[in-house]
GUTORLO-875909 format. One line per field, with one value per residue (C-alpha): residue number from 1; residue in one letter; z, x, y. Coordinates in nm, 3 decimals. Example, Ala and Ser with C-alpha at 12.3 -4.5 7.8 and 13.67 -1.06 7.14 Angstrom:
# GUTORLO-875909
num: (1	2) $
residu: (A	S) $
z: (0.780	0.714) $
x: (1.230	1.367) $
y: (-0.450	-0.106) $
# end
This chain:
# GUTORLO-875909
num: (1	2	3	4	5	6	7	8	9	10	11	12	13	14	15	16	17	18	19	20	21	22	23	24	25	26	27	28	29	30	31	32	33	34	35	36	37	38	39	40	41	42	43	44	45	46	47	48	49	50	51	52	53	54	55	56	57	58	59	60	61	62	63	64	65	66	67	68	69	70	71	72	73	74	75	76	77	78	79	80	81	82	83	84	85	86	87	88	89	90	91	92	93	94	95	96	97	98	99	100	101	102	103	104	105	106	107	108	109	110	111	112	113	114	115	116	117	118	119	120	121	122	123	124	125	126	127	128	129	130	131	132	133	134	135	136	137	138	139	140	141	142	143	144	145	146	147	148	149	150	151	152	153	154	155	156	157	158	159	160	161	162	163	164	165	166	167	168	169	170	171	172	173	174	175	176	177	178	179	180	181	182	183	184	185	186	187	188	189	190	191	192	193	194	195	196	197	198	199	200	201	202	203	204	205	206	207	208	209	210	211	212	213	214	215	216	217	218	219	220	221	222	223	224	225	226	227	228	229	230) $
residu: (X	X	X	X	X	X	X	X	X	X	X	X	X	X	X	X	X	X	X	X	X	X	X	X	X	X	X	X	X	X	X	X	X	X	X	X	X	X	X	X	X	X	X	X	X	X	X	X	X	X	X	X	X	X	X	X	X	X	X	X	X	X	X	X	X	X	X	X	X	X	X	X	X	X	X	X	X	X	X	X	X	X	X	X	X	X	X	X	X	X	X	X	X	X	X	X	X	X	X	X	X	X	X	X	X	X	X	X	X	X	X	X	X	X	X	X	X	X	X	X	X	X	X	X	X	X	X	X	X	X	X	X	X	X	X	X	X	X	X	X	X	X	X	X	X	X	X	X	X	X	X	X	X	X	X	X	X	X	X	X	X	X	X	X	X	X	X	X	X	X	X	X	X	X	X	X	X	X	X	X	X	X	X	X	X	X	X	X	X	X	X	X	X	X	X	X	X	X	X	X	X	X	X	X	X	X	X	X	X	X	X	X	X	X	X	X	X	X	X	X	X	X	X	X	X	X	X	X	X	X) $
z: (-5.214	-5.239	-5.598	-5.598	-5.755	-5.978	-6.274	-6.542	-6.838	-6.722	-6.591	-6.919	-7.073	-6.839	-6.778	-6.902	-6.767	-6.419	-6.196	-6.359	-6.374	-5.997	-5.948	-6.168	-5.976	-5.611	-5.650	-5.827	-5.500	-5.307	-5.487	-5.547	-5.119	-5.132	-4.913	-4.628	-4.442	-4.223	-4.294	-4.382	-4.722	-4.727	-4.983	-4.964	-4.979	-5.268	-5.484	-5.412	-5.507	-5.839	-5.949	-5.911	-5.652	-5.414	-5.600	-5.814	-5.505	-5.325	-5.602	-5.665	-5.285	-5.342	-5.644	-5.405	-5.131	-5.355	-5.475	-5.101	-5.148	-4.880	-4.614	-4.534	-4.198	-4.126	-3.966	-3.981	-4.314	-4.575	-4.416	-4.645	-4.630	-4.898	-5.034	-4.796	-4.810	-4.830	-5.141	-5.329	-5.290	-5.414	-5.722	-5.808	-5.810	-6.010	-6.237	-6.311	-6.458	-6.671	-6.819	-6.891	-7.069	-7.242	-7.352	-7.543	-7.670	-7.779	-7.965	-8.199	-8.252	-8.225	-8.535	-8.739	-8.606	-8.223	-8.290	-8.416	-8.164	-7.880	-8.083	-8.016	-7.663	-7.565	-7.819	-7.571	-7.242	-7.319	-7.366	-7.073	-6.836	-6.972	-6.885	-6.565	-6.678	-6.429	-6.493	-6.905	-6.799	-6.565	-6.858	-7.069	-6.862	-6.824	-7.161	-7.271	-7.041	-7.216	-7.555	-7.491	-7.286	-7.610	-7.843	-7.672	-7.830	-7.558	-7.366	-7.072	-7.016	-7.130	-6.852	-6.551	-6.620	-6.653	-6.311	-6.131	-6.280	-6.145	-5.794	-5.774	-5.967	-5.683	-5.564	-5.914	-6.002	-5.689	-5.828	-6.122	-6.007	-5.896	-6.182	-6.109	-6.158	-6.398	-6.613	-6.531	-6.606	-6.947	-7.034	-6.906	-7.164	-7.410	-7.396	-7.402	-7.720	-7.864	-7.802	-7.923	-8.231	-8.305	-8.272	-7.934	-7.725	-7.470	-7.428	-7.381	-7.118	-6.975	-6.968	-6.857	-6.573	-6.473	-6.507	-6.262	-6.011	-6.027	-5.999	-5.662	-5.518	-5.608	-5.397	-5.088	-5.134	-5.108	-4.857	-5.065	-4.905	-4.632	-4.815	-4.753	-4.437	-4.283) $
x: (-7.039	-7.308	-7.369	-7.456	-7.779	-7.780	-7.875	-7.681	-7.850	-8.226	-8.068	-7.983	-8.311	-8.571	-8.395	-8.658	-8.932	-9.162	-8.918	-8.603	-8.724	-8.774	-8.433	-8.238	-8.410	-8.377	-8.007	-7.966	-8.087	-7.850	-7.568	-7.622	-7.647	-8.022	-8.090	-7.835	-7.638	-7.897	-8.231	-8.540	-8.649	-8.998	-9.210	-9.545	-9.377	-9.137	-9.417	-9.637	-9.318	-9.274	-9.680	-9.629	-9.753	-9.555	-9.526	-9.257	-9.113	-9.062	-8.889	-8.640	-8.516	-8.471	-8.197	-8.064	-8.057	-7.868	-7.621	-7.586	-7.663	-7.949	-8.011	-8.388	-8.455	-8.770	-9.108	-8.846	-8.782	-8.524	-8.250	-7.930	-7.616	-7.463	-7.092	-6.849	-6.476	-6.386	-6.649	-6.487	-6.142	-6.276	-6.455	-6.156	-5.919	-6.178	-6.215	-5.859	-5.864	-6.195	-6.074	-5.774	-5.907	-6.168	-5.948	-5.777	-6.107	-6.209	-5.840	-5.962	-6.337	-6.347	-6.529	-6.402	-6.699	-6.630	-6.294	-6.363	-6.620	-6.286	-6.076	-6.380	-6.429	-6.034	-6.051	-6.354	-6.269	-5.949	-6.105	-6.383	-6.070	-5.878	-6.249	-6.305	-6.630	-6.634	-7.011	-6.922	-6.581	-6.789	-7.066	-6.766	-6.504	-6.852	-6.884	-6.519	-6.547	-6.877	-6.764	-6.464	-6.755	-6.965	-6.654	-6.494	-6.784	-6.874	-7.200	-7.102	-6.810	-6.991	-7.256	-7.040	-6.815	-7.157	-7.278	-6.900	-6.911	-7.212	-7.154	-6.916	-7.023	-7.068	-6.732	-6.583	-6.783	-6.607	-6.243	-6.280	-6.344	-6.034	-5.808	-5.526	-5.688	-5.915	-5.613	-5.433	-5.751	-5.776	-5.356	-5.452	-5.750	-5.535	-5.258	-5.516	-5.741	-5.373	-5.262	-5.582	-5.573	-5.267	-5.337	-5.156	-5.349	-5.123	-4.996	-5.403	-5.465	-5.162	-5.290	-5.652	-5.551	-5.301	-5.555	-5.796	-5.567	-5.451	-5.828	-5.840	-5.499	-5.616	-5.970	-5.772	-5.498	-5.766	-5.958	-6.293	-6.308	-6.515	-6.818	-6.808	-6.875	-6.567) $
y: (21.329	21.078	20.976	20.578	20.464	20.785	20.747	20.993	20.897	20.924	21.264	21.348	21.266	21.438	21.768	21.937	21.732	21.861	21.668	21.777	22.192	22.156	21.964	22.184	22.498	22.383	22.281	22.597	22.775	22.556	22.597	22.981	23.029	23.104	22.814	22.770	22.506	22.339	22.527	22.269	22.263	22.265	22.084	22.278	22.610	22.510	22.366	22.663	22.883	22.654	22.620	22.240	21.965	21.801	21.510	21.639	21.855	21.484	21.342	21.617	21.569	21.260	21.310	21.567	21.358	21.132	21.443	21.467	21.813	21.723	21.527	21.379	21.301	21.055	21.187	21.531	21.702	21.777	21.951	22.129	21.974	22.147	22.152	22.141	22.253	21.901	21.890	22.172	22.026	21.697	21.875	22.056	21.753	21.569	21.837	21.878	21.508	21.535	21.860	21.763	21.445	21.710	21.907	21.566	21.490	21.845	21.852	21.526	21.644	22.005	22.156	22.515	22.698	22.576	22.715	23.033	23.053	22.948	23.244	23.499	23.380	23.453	23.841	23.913	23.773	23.967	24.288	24.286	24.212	24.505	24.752	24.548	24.381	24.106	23.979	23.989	23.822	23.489	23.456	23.481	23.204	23.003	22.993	22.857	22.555	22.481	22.507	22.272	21.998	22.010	22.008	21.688	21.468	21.237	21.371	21.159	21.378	21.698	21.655	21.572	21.842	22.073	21.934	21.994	22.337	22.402	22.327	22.577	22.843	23.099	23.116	23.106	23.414	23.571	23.449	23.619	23.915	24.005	24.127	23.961	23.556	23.716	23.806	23.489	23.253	23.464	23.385	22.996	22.972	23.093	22.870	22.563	22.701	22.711	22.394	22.279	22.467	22.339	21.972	21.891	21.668	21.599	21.954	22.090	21.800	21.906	22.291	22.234	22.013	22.289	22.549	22.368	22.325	22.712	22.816	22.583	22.724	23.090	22.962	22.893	23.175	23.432	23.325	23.222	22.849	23.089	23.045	22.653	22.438	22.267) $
# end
């Protein structure tokens, strides 16, 4: 995936600006399967969708162009290239690492309430699994990862992770709704707010790169690498 010349900081500071709503929303739509493999994003439509000029519209393909989460082709248009199967392999591997070394981060710097906040996240993630919840249980697995990101104290790390997690959220939300990875993601989170609460560094990098690289193999087990070009 095409990152070079992209600029994580000014990323970081202009989320919420015109050009980083649109970005934000269009990759959303990408990432979520509204727009498909190959089908021309169009700017007039988009910023007539959004309430904003094309201006702003121009600029976001551009960052996704960069993303390579599109492709612009001159005198053409802005075509989807999306996240390929080869992507999602690469995310997950990467993953694996940057969790890991969050998870040794989050185990020097996390605070009492982010714990107790970790403790109520497993209780409940717990109990939704046992009833079946699977839309309480995503929000709820969603919301673990970002409490360890914003507990590892190093925003870098916090908003790569974010992005990664965010460019497969769609399939992930089909993982864990099966009850058997749901339960098994539930005993992994576990054993890493454990290890954290207890101090051991090594052992939660150890976990959360494990954990990763289960969610991946349970991916291609099941068949949900479908939903991705070759």
């Amino acid at each position: 995936m095409k990152v070079e010349n992209y600029d994580v900081k000014k990323e970081v500071t202009d989320k919420y600006s015109l050009r980083g709503r649109v970005f934000h929303k269009i990759r959303e739509d990408i990432l979520s399967g509204r727009y498909k493999v190959k089908e021309e994003l169009r700017e007039v439509a988009i910023g007539e969708e959004m309430g904003v000029s094309r201006t702003p519209v121009r600029e976001a393909f551009r960052q996704l162009e960069l993303e390579g989460l599109i492709r612009i082709v001159p005198n053409k248009g802005a075509y989807v290239t999306g996240i390929t199967v080869k992507d999602v392999r690469d995310i997950y591997m990467i993953r694996s690492l940057l969790e890991g070394l969050c998870a040794k981060w989050a185990t020097e710097h996390i605070s009492r309430e982010q714990m107790e906040e970790m403790e109520e996240n497993i209780f409940l993630s717990e109990f939704h699994a046992s009833k079946g919840h699977t839309e309480q249980m995503a929000e709820l697995d969603n919301r673990f990862h970002e409490i360890m990101y914003e507990a590892c104290n190093s925003k870098m790390l916090e908003h790569a992770l974010k992005d990664y997690h965010q460019y497969v959220l769609r399939v992930r939300k089909k993982t864990l709704s099966t009850q058997t990875r749901s339960t098994a993601s539930n005993a992994e989170h576990r054993k890493i707010m454990e290890a954290i609460k207890s101090g051991d560094g090594e052992l939660a990098e150890q976990l959360a790169n494990r954990h990763m690289i289960n969610a991946y193999e349970n991916m291609v087990e099941n068949g949900y690498m479908e939903h991705y070009e070759e």
